[in-house]
C-alpha positions in Angstrom: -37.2 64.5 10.0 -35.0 66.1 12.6 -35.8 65.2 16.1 -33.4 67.6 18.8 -33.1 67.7 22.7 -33.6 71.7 22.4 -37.5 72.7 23.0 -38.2 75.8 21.0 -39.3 78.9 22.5 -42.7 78.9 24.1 -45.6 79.4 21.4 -43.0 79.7 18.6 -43.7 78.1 15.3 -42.3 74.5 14.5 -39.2 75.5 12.6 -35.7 76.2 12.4 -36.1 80.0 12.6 -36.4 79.8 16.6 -33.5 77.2 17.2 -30.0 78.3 18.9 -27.9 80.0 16.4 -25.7 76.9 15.8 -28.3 74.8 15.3 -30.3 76.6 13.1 -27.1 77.3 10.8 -26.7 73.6 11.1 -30.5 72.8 10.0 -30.6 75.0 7.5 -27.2 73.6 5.7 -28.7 70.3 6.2 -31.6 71.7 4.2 -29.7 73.8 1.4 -28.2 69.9 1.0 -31.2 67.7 1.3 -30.2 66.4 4.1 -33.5 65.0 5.0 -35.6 62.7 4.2 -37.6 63.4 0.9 -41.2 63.5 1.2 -42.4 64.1 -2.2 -40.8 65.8 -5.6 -37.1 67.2 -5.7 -37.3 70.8 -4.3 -33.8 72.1 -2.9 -31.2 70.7 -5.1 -27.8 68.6 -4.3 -24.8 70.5 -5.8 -20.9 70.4 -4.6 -21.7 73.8 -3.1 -24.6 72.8 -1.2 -22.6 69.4 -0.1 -19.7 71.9 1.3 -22.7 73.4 3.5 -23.1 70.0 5.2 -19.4 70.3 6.5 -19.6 73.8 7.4 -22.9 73.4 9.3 -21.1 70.7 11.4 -17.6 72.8 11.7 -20.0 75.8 12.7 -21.7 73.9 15.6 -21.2 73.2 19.3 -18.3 70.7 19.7 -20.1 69.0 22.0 -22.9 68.1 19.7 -24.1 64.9 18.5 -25.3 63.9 15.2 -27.1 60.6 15.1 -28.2 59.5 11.4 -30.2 57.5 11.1 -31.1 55.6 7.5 -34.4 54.4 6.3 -32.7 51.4 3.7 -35.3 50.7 1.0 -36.7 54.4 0.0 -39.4 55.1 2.5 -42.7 56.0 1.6 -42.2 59.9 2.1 -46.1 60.2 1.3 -47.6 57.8 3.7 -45.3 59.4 6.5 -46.1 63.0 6.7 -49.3 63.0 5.0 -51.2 65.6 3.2 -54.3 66.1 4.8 -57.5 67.0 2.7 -56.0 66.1 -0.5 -58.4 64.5 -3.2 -55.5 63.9 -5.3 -53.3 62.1 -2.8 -56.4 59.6 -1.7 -57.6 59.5 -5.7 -54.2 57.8 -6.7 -53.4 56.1 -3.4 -56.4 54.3 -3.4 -56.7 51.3 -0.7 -52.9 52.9 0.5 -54.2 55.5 1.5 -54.4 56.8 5.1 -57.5 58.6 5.8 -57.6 61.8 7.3 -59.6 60.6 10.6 -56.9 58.3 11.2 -53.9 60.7 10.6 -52.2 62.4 13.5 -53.2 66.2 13.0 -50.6 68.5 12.9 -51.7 71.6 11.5 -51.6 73.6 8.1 -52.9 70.6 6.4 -50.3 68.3 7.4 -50.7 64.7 9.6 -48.4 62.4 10.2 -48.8 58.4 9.7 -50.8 57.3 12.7 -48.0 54.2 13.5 -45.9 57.5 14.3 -47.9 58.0 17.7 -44.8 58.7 19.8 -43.6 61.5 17.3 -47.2 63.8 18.3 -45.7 64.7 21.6 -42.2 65.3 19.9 -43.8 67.6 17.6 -46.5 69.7 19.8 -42.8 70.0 22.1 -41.1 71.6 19.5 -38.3 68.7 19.0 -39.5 67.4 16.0 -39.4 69.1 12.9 -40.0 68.0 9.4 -38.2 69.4 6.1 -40.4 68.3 3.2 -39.4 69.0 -0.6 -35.6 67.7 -0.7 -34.2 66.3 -2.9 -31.6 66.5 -6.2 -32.0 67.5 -9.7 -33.2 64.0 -12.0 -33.0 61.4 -9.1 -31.7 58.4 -9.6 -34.0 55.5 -8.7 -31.6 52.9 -8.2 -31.2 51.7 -4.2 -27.4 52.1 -4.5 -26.4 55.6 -6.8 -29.1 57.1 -4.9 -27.5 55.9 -1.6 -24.3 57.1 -2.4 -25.9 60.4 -3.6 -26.9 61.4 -0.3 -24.5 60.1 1.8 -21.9 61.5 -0.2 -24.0 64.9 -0.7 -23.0 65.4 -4.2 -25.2 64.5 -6.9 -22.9 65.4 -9.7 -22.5 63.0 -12.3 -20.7 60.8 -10.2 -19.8 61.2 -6.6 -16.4 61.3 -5.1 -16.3 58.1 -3.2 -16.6 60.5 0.1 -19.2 60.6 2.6 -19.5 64.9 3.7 -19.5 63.4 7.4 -15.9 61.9 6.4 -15.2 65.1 4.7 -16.4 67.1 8.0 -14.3 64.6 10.0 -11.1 64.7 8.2 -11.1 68.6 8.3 -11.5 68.2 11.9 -8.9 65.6 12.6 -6.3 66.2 10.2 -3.8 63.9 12.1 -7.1 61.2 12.5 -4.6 58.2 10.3 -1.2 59.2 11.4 -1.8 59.8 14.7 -5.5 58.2 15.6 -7.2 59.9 18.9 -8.0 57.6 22.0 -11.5 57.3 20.8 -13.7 57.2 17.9 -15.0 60.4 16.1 -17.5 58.5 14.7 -19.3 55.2 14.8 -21.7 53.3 12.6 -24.1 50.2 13.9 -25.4 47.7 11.2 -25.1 47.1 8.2 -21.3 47.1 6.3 -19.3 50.1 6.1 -21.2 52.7 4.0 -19.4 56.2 2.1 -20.6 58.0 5.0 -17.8 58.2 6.6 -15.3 57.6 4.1 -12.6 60.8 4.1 -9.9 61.4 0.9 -6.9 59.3 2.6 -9.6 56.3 4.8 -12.2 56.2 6.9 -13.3 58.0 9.6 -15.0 55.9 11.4 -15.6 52.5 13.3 -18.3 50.2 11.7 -20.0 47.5 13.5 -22.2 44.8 11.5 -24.5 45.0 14.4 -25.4 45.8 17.5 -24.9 42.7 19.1 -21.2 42.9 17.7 -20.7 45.7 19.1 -22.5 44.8 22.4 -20.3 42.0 22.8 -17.2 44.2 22.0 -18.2 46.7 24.7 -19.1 43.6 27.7 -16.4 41.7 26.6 -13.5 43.6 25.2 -13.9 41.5 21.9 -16.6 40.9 19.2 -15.9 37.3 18.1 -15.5 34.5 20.9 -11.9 32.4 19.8 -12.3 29.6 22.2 -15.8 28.5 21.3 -14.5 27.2 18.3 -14.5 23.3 16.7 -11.1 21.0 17.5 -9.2 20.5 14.7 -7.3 22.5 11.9 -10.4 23.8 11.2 -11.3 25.5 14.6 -7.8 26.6 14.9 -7.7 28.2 11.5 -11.9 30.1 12.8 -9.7 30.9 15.9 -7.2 32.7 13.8 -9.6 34.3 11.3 -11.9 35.6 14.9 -8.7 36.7 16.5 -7.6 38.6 13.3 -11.1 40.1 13.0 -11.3 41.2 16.8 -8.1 43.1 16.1 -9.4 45.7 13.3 -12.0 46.8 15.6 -10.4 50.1 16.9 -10.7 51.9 19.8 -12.1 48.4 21.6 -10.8 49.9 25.1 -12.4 53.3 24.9 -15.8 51.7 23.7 -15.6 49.7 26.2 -15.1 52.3 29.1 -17.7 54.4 27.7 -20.3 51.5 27.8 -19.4 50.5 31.1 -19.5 54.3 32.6 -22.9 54.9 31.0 -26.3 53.3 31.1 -29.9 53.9 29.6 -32.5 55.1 32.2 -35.5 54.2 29.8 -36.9 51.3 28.9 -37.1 50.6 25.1 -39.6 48.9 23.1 -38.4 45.1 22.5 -38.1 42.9 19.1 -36.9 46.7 17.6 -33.4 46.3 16.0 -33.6 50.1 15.9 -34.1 50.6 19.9 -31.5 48.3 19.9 -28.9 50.2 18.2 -30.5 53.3 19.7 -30.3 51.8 23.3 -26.6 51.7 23.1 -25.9 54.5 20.9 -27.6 56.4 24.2 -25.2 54.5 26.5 -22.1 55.5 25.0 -23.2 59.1 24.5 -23.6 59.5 28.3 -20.9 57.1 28.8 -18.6 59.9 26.9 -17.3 58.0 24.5 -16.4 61.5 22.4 -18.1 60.2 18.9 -19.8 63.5 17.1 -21.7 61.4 15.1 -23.1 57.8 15.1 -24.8 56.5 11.9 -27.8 53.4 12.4 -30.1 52.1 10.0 -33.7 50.3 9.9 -34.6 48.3 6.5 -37.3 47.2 5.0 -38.6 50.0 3.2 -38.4 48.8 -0.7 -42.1 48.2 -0.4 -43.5 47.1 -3.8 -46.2 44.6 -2.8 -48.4 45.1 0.4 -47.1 47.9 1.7 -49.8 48.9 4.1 -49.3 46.3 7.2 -45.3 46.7 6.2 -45.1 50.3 5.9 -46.8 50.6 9.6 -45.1 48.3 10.9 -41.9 50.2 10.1 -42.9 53.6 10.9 -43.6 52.3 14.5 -40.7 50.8 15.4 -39.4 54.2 13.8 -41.7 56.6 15.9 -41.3 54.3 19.1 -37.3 54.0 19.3 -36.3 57.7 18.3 -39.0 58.7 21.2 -37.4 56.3 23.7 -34.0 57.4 22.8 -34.9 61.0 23.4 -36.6 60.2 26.1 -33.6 58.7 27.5 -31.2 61.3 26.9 -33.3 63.7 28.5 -34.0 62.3 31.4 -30.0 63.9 32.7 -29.9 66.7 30.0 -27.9 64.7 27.4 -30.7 65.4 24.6 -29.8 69.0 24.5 -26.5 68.1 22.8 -28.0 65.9 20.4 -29.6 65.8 16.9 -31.2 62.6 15.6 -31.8 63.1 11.5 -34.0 60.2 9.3 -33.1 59.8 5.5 -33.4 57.5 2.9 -32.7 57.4 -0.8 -35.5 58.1 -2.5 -39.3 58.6 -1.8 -42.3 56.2 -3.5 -44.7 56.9 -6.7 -47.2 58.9 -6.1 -50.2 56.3 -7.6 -50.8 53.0 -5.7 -49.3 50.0 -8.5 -51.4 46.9 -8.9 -49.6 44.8 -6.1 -50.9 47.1 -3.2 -47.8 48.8 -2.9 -45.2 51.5 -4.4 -42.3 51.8 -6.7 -39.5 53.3 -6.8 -40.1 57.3 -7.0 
């Protein structure tokens, strides 16, 4: 799903056709790539030509556009979120997974969405939200990791390059990124290690944080790892060393730091929601102008093989409910308009229910 500041022109159709003219050449390179999340078989294949689309729909847009990615880790039920309403096949071999079409969120055209994904009606009936359905790549891959690096490298050749087409983007923008590094980030990951995304041919790109709260205490306190709260001894002297070390590969600590402090969230976001959280600040450096054209975060949890139902909703809520308070946020001074929040995750679910009330790998 893409979710955008932008509304669409009034009574036009949910799709790219009535965005601005950069950002419908940048949707529709994200689709010619699969650059969303799959919900159901492989339609528009990944190829090296279609991965050089994903770089030239971000060379092609605004500068001062923002691409936030975010990753659904696990391989999200595709089926379950954007549902296919009046379908005796989908309810036949979903069985007891099923979500019925009185409970489904009615979006028209025989489509619903899952009804944990509340927040996302108004999105959609505003013309922010829009939904790319048959993506995918030529014989998918159902293991977690090739699949992973498959789409976040955007080629599905027989192996891919060990690049992420965000790095590749970046590195075409900043040639001099490595020898002569800018004053602030062009891009910035939260959770989770450091992924392809934003790996370039010569390094990466980007500045990864292991969480938010690393990055939280980087940006209050000019440092991620206290090196005085440590154990007396050889011991705490040699944690002190390793902490002071680690505090010292974290890049651009001064600019993140400024940004944080100059911006600030003017919504409230849900709690016990490690993707509001990332989101929260993600929104407070983006008004704080920290520079960063595009942030990756990520939400797990989605390898749902055994009972999937109270899981699965449970997931697409704190999904719904985070990117809507982030948007919300954002627009509440204008700063949505320059942003474009994108879900994706490496592969979709069977179609038929299996016999642990949940859903392999498909």
């Amino acid at each position: 799903m893409c979710i955008r500041g932008a509304h669409l022109e009034d009574g036009a159709e949910h799709d790219a056709a009535h965005l601005s003219w950069s950002r419908r050449q940048f949707l529709r390179g994200l689709a010619m790539a699969g650059g969303a999340i799959s919900l159901g078989a492989a339609g528009v294949p990944v190829s090296a030509a279609s991965s050089r689309s994903l770089e030239r729909a971000l060379l092609n847009s605004d500068p001062d556009k923002v691409f936030v990615l975010i990753q659904l880790a696990g391989g999200n039920d595709g089926l379950n979120t954007v549902l296919p309403l009046g379908n005796d096949l989908y309810h036949r071999a979903r069985g007891g997974l099923a979500i019925s079409d009185v409970q489904a969120i009615d979006l028209g055209g025989g489509v619903g969405l899952h009804p944990s994904l509340a927040a996302w009606e108004s999105l959609y009936k505003d013309g922010r939200l829009g939904i790319v359905q048959n993506v995918g790549y030529e014989n998918p891959a159902l293991s977690h990791f090739v699949s992973t690096d498959i789409w976040m490298s955007g080629q599905a050749e027989a192996e891919p390059s060990g690049t992420g087409w965000p790095g590749r983007y970046l590195e075409h923008a900043h040639p001099d990124y490595l020898a002569t590094p800018p004053d602030s980030p062009v891009a910035l990951q939260v959770g989770a290690s450091g992924s392809m995304l934003f790996q370039g041919n010569a390094g990466s790109m980007g500045v990864t944080f292991p969480s938010t709260s690393a990055l939280t205490r980087l940006a209050q306190g000019g440092a991620v790892y206290d090196t005085e709260d440590v154990p007396d001894g050889i011991l705490g002297q040699e944690l002190a060393f390793v902490r002071n070390i680690s505090n010292h590969s974290f890049g651009h600590a001064e600019s993140i730091k400024d940004a944080y402090d100059t911006g600030r969230n003017t919504r409230s976001y849900p709690g016990g929601n490690s993707l509001s959280d990332s989101l929260r600040t993600v929104a407070r450096l983006i008004r704080g102008g920290l520079g960063a054209r595009v942030y990756h975060v990520s939400l797990g949890g989605f390898d749902t093989h055994a009972n999937q139902q109270g899981t699965h909703a449970t997931l697409l809520r704190r999904l719904g409910d985070a990117t809507a308070a982030f948007m919300a946020d954002l627009a509440a001074d204008g700063h949505s308009e320059h942003v474009v929040a994108m879900t994706f995750s490496e592969f979709g679910r069977r179609i038929r229910a299996n016999g642990s009330a949940g859903t392999d790998h498909g």
